[in-house]
C-alpha positions as CSV (number, residue, x, y, z in Angstrom):
1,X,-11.6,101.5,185.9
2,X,-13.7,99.4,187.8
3,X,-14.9,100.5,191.6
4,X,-12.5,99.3,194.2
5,X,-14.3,96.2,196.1
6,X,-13.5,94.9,199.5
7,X,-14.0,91.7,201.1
8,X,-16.4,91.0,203.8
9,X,-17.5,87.9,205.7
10,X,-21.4,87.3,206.5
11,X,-23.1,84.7,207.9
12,X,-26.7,83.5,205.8
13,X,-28.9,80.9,206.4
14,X,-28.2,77.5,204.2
15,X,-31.6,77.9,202.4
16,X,-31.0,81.7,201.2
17,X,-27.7,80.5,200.3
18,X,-29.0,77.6,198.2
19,X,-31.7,80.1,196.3
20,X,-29.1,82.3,195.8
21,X,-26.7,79.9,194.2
22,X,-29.6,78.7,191.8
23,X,-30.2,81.9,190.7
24,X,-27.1,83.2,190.1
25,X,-25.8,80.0,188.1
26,X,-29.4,80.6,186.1
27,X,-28.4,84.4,185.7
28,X,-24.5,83.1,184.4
29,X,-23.3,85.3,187.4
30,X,-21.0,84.6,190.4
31,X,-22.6,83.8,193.5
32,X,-20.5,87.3,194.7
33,X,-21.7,89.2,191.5
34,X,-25.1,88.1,191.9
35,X,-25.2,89.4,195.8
36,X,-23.9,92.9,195.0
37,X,-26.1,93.2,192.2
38,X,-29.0,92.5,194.9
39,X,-28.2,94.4,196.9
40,X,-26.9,97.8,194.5
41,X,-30.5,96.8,193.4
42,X,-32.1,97.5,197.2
43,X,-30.1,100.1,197.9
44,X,-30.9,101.9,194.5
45,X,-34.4,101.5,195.7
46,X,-34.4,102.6,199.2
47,X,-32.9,106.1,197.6
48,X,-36.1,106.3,195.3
C-alpha cells in the first residue's frame, strides 16, 4: 500500500522551477515525483 500523500501549495522561484522541470522530464518523473524524491533524498541525509 502506498504512503498516504497530501497536497501542499509552495511558492518557488521561476528559475528553480524551470531546472526542476528539466530534470525531472530527463529522469521520466513527474515534476511532483521528482520533488519528493529531493527532498526524501535531503531529509535521508540530514538523519545521517
Amino acid at each position: 500500500m502506498k504512503p498516504l500523500k497530501t497536497k501542499v501549495s509552495i511558492t518557488l522561484d521561476t528559475d528553480i522551477i524551470e531546472q526542476l522541470k528539466i530534470l525531472a522530464e530527463a529522469d521520466d518523473r513527474s515534476f511532483s515525483q521528482y520533488i519528493n524524491l529531493i527532498l526524501k533524498e535531503f531529509l535521508s541525509r540530514k538523519q545521517a
